[in-house]
C-alpha atoms as a printed R data frame, in Angstrom:
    type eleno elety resid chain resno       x       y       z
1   ATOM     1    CA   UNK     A     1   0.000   0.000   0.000
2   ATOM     2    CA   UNK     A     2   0.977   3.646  -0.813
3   ATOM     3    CA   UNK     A     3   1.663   4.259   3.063
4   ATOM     4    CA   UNK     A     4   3.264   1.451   5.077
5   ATOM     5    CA   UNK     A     5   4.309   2.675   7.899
6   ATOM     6    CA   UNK     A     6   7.214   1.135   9.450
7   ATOM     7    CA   UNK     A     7   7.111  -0.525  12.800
8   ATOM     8    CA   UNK     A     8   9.965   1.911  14.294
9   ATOM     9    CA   UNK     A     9   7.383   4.482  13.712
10  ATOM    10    CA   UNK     A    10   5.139   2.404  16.258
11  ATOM    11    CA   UNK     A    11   7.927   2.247  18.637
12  ATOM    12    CA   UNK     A    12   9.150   6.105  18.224
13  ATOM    13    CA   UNK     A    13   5.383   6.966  18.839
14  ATOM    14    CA   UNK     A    14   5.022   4.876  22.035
15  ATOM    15    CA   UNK     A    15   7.901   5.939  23.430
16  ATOM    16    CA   UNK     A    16   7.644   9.973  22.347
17  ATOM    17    CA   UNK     A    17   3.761  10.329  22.619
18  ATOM    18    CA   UNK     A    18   2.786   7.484  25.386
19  ATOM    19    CA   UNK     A    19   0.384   6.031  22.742
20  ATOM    20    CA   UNK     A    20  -0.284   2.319  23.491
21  ATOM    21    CA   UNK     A    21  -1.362  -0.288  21.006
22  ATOM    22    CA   UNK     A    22  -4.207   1.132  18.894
23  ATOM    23    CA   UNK     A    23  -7.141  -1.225  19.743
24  ATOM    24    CA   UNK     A    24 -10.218  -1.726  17.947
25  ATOM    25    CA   UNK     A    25 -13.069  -0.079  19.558
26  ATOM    26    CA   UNK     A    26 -16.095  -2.116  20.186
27  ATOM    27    CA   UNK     A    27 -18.975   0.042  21.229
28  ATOM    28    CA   UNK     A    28 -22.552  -0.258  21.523
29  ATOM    29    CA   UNK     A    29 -22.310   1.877  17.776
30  ATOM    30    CA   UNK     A    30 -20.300   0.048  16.043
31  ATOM    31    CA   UNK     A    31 -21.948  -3.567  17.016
32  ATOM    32    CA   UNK     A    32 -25.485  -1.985  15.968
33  ATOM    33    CA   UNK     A    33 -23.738  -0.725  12.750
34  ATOM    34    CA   UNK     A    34 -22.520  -4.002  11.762
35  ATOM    35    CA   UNK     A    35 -25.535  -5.610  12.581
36  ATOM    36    CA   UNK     A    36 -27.509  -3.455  10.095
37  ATOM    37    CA   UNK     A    37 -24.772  -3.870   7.490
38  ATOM    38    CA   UNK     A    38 -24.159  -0.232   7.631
39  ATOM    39    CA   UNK     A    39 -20.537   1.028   7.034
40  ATOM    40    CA   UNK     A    40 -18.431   0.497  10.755
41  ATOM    41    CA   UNK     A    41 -17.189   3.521  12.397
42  ATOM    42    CA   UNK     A    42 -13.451   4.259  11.654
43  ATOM    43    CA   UNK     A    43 -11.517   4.836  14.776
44  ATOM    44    CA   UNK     A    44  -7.713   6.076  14.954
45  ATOM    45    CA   UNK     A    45  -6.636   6.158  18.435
46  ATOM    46    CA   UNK     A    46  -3.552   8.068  18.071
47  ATOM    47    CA   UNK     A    47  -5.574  10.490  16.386
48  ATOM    48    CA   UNK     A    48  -8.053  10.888  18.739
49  ATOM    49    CA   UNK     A    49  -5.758  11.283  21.223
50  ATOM    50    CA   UNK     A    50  -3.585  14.167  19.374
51  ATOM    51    CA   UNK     A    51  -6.901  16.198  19.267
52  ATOM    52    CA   UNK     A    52  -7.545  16.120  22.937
53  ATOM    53    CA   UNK     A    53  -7.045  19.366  24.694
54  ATOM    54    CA   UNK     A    54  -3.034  20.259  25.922
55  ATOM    55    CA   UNK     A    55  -4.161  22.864  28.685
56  ATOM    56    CA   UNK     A    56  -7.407  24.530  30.239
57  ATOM    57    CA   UNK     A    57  -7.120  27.762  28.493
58  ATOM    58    CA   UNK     A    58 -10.471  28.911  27.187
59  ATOM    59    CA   UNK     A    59  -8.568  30.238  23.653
60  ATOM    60    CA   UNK     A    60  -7.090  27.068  23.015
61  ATOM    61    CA   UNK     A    61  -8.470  25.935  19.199
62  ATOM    62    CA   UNK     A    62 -10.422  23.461  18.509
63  ATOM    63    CA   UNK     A    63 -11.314  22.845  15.314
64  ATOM    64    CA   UNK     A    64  -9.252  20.213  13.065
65  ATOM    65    CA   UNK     A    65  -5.355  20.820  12.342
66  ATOM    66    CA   UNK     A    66  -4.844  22.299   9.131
67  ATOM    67    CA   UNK     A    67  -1.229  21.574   8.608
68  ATOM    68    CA   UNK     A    68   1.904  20.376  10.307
69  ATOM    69    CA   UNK     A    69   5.368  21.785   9.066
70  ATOM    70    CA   UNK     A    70   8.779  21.527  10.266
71  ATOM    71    CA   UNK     A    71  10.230  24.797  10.761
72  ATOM    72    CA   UNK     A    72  11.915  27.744  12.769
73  ATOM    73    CA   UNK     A    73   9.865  30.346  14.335
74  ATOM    74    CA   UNK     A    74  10.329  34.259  14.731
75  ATOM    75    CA   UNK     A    75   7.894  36.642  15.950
76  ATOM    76    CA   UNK     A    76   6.573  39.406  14.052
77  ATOM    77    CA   UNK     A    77   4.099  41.303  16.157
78  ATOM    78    CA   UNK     A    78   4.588  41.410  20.249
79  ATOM    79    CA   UNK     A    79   1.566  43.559  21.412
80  ATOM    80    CA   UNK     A    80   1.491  44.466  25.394
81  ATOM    81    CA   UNK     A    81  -2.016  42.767  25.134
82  ATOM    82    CA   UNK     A    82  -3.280  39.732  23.394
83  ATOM    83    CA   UNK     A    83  -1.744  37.568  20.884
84  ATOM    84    CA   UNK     A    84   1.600  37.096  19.147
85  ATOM    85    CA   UNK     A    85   2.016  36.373  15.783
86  ATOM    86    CA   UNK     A    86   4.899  34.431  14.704
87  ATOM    87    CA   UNK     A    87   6.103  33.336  11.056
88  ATOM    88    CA   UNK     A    88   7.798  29.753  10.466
89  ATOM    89    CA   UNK     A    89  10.275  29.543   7.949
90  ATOM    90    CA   UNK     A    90   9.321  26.383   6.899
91  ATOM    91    CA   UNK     A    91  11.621  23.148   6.087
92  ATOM    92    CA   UNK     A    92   9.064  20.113   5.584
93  ATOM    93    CA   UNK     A    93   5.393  20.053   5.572
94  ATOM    94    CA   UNK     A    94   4.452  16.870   7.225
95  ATOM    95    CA   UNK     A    95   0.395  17.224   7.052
96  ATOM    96    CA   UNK     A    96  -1.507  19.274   4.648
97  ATOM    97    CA   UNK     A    97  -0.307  22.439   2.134
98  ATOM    98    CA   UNK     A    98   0.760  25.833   2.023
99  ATOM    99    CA   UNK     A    99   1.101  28.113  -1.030
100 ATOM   100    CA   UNK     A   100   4.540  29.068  -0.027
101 ATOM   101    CA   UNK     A   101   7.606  28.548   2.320
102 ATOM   102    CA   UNK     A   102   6.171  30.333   5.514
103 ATOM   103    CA   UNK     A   103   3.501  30.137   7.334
104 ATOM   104    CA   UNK     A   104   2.264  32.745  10.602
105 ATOM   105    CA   UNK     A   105   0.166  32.133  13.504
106 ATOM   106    CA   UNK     A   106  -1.036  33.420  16.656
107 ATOM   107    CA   UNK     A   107   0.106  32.364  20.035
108 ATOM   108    CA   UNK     A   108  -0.870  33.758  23.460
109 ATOM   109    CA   UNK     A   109   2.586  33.057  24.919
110 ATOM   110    CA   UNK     A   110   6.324  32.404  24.121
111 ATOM   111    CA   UNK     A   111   7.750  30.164  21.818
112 ATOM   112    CA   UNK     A   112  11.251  29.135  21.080
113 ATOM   113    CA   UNK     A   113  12.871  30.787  18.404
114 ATOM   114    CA   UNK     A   114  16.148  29.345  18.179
115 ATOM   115    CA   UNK     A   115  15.719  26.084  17.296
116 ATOM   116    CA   UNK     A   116  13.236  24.206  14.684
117 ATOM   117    CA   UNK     A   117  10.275  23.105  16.057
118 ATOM   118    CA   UNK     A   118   7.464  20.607  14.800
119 ATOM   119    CA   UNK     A   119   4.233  23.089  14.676
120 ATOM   120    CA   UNK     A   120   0.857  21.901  14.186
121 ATOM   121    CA   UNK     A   121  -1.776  24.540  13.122
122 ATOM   122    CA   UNK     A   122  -5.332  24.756  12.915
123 ATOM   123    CA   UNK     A   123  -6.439  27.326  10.611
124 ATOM   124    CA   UNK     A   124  -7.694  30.905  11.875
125 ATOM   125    CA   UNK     A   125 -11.658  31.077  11.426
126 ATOM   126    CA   UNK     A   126 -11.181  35.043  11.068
127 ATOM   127    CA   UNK     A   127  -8.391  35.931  10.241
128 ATOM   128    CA   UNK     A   128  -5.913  34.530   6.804
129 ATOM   129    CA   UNK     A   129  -3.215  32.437   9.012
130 ATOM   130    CA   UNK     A   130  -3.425  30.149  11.882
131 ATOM   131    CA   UNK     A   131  -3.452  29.204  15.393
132 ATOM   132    CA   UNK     A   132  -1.112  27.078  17.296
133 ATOM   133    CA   UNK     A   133  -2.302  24.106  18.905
134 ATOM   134    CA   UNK     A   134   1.373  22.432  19.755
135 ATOM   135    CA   UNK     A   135   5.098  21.978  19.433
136 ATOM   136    CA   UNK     A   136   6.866  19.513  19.576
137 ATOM   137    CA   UNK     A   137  11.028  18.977  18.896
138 ATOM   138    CA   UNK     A   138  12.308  18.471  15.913
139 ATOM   139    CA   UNK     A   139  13.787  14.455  17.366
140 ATOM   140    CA   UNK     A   140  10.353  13.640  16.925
141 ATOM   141    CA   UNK     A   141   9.918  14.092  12.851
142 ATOM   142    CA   UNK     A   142   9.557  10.587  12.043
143 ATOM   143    CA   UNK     A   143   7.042   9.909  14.845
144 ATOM   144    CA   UNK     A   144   4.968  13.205  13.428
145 ATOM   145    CA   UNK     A   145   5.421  11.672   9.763
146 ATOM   146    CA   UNK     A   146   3.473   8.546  10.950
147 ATOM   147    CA   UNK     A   147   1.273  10.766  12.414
148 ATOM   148    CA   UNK     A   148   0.321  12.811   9.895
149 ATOM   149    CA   UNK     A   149   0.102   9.981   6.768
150 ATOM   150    CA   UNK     A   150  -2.585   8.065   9.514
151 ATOM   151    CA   UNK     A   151  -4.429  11.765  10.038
152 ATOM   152    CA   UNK     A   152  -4.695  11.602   6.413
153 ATOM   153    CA   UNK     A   153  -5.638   8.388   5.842
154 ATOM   154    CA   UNK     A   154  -8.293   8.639   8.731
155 ATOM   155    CA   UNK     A   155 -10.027  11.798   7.218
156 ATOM   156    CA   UNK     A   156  -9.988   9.767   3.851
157 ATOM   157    CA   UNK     A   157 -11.522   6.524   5.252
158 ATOM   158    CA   UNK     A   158 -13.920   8.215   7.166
159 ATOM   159    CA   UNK     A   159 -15.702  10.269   4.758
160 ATOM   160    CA   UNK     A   160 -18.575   9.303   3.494
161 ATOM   161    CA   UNK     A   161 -18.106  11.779   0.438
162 ATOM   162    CA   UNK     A   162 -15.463  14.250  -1.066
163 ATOM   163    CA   UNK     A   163 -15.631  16.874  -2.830
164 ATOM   164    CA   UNK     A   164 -13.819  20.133  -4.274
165 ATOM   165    CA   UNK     A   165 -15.463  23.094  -3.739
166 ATOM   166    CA   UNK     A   166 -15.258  27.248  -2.517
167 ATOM   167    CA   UNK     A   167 -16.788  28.871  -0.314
168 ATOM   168    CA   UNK     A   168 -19.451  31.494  -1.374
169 ATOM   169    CA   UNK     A   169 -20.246  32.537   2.151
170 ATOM   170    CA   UNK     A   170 -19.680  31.792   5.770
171 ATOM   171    CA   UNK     A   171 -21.397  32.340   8.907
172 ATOM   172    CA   UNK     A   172 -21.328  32.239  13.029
173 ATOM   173    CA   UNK     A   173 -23.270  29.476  13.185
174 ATOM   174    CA   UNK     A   174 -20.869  26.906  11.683
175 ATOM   175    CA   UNK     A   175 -22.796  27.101   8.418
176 ATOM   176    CA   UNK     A   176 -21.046  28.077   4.996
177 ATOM   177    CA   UNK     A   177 -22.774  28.057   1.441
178 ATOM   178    CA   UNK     A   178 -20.484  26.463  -1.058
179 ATOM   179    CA   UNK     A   179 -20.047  25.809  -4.422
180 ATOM   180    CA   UNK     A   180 -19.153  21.952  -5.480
181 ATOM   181    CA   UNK     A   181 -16.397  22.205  -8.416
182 ATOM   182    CA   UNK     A   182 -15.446  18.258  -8.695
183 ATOM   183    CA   UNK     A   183 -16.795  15.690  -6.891
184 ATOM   184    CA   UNK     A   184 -14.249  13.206  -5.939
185 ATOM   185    CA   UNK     A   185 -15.435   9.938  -4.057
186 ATOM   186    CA   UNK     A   186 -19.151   9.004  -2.538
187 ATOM   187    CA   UNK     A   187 -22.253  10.659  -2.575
188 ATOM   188    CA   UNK     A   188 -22.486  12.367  -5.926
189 ATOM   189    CA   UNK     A   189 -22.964  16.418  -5.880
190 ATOM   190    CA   UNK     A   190 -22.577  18.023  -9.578
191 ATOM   191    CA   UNK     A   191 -20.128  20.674 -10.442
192 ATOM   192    CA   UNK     A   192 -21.799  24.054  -9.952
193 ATOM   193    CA   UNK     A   193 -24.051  22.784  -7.383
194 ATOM   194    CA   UNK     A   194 -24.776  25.330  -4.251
195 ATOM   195    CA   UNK     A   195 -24.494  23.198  -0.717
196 ATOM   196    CA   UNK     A   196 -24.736  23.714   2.752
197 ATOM   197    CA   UNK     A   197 -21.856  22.651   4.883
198 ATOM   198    CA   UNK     A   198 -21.480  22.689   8.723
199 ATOM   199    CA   UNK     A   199 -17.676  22.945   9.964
200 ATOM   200    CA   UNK     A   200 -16.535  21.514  12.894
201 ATOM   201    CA   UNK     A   201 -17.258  23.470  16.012
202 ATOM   202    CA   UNK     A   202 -15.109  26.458  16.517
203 ATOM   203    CA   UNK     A   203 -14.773  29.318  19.586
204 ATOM   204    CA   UNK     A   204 -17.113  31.844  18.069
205 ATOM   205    CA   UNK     A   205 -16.441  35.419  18.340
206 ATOM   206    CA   UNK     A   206 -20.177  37.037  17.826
207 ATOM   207    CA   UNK     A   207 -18.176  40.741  17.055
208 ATOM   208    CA   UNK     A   208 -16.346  38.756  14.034
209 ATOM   209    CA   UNK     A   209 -17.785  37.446  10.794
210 ATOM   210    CA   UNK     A   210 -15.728  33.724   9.675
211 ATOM   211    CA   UNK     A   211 -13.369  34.742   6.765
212 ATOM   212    CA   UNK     A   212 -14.961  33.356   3.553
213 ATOM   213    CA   UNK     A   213 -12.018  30.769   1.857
214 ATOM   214    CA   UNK     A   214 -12.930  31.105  -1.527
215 ATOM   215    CA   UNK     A   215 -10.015  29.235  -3.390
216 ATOM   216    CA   UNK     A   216 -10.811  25.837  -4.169
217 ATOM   217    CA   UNK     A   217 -11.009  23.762  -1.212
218 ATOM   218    CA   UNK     A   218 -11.007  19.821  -0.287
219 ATOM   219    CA   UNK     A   219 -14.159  19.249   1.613
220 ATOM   220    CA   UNK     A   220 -14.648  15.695   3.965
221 ATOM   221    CA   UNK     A   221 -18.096  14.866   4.537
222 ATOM   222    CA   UNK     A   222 -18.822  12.943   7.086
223 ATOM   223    CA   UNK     A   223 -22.438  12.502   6.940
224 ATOM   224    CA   UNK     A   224 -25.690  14.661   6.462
225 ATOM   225    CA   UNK     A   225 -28.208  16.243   8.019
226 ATOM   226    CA   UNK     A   226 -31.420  17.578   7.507
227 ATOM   227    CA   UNK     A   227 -31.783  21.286   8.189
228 ATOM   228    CA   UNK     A   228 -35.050  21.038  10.230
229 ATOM   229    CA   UNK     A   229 -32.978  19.441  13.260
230 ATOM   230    CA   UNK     A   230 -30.573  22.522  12.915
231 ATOM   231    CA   UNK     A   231 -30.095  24.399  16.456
232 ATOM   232    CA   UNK     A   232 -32.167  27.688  16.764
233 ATOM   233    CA   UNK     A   233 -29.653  29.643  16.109
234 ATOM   234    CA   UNK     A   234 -29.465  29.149  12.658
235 ATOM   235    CA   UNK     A   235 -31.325  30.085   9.897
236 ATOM   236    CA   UNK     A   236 -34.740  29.488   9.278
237 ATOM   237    CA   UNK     A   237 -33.863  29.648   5.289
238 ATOM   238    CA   UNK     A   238 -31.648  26.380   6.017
239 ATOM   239    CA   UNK     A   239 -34.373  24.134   7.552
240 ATOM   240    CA   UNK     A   240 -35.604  22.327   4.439
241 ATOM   241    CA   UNK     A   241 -31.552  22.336   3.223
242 ATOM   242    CA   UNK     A   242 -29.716  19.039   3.652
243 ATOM   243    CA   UNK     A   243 -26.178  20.077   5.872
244 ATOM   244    CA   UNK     A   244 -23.309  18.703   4.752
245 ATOM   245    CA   UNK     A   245 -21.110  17.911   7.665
246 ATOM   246    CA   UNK     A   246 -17.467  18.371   7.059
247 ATOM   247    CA   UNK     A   247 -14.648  16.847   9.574
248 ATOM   248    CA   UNK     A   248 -11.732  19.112   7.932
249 ATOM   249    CA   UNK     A   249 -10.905  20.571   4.895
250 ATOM   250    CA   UNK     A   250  -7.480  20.697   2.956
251 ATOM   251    CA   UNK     A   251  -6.471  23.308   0.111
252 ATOM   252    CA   UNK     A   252  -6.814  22.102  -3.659
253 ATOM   253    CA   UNK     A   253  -4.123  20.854  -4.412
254 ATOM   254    CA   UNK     A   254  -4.059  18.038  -2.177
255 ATOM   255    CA   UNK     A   255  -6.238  16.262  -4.772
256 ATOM   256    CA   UNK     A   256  -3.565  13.786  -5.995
257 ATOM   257    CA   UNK     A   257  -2.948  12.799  -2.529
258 ATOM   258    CA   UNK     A   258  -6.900  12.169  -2.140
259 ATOM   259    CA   UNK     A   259  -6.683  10.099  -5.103
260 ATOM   260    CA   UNK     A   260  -4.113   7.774  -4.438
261 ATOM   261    CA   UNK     A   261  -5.179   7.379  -1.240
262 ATOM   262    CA   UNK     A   262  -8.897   6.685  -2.539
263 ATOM   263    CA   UNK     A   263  -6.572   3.932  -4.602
264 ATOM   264    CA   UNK     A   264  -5.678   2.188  -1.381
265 ATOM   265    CA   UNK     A   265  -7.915   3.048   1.134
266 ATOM   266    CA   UNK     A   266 -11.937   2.063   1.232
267 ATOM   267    CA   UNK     A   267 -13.760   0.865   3.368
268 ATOM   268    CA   UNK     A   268 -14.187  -2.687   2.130
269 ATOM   269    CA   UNK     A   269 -10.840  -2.990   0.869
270 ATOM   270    CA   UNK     A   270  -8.565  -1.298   3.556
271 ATOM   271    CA   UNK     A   271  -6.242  -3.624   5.080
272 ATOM   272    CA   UNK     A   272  -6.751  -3.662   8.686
273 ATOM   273    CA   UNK     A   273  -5.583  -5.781  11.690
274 ATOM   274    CA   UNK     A   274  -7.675  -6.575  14.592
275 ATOM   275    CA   UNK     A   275  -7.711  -8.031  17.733
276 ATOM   276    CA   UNK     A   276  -9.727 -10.810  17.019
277 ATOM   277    CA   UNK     A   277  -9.644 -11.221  13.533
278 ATOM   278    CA   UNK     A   278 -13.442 -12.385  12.871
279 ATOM   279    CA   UNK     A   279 -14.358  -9.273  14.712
280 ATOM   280    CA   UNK     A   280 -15.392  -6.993  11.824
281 ATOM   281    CA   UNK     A   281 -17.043  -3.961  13.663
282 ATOM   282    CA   UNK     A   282 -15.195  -1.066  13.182
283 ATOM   283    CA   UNK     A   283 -12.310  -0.315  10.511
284 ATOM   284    CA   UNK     A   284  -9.169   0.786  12.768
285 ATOM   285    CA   UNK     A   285  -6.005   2.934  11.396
286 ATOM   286    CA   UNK     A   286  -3.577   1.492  13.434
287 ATOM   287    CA   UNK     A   287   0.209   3.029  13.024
288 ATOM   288    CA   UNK     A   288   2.023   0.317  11.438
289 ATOM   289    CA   UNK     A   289  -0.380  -1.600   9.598
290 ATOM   290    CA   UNK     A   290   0.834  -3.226   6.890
């Protein structure tokens, strides 16, 4: 397969990141999907476990990491009050894109600037850079390389559709109107088509509008919803509208990554080891699958 990830990976990851062997998780869910003959869950451990919160500050982001990029930091803006925006000269992109060889973000506090530093980023909501969500030392590249091919793989693998699209508008309540330009795997939507998606939760700021993305976008669906069970906080236009729910999206030209991954990686064809090996619940990314 197009991303074997070698077993010193596995070992460089336990020992770096405390993650433990990635089990297959058998929940009430996943049993009732099987049983239906629904598609399983796909569940990533590490993954889920690199999302999960690194401190109790209210600010911290939360929405999916955008891109992670080996690099060396300097800061460009020190203001008495609020944030700090620094700009990574970058060396290697591990996860994601970037149209050029630096990258800025915001960070509340310090960050070291004399040595590179693995950065991952989620993307700004209102504002044209990013936010930092960790660091991590350079020693640990090849454990972040693992990393970020299963983060890929996962958003893949879990999507029930993907598509290419941009953004017409955007909105506080985690709705944004956008136009399909290629459909790429799953449920069909045609080229020109107007949609509805829902982005992963975000810290809203009600004084700020979400900055519309308009270049072309990759967009992973997760599922649907109809727009009647929508929250009452958003619009009443959107209630006969089926929501498109979207776990990340990654710039354009990631498209030939898509593809060959689409190549290896489906749901009935994805190799996968389990603990039991009749159990066929869930579909499991586990770092150093064959």
């Amino acid at each position: 397969m197009r991303l074997r990830l070698m077993l010193w990976a596995v070992s460089l990851m336990i020992v770096a990141m405390g993650i433990g062997p990635a089990g297959c998780q058998q929940d009430e869910m996943s049993t009732q999907a099987a049983a239906e003959g629904e598609n399983p869950p796909v569940v990533c451990p590490a993954i889920e476990q690199d999302g999960e919160s690194r401190s109790d500050h209210p600010g911290e982001p939360d929405g999916p990491i955008g891109v992670v990029v080996l690099g060396t930091s300097k800061a460009v803006a020190k203001p008495e009050v609020g944030e700090r925006v620094y700009e990574v000269q970058i060396e290697k992109v591990l996860y994601g894109s970037l149209p050029g060889n630096t990258v800025r973000f915001t960070y509340r506090w310090e960050v070291d600037e004399e040595k590179p530093l693995i950065f991952a980023l989620v993307p700004d909501v209102y504002e044209d850079r990013f936010e930092l969500f960790y660091t991590l030392d350079a020693q640990e590249l090849r454990s972040q390389e693992a990393l970020s091919a299963a983060r890929f793989d996962f958003h893949v693998l879990s999507s029930e559709s993907i598509f290419i699209g941009k953004e017409l508008s955007a909105g506080s309540d985690y709705l944004s109107d956008v136009e399909v330009v290629r459909s790429l795997h799953g449920a069909k939507v045609s080229s020109g088509q107007n949609v509805t998606v829902e982005m992963m939760a975000y810290m809203r700021n009600f004084e700020k509008t979400p900055l519309v993305r308009d270049e072309e976008m990759i967009y992973f669906v997760t599922g649907t919803t109809p727009g009647s069970k929508l929250y009452d906080i958003r619009p009443v236009k959107e209630k006969e509208s089926t929501i498109y729910l979207v776990s990340t999206r990654l710039r354009g030209d990631n498209r030939p990554a898509v593809a060959a991954a689409l190549d290896d990686l489906t749901r009935e064809g994805y190799t996968l080891r389990y603990p039991d090996p009749t159990d066929r619940r869930c579909h499991r990314i586990a770092l150093g699958a064959a």
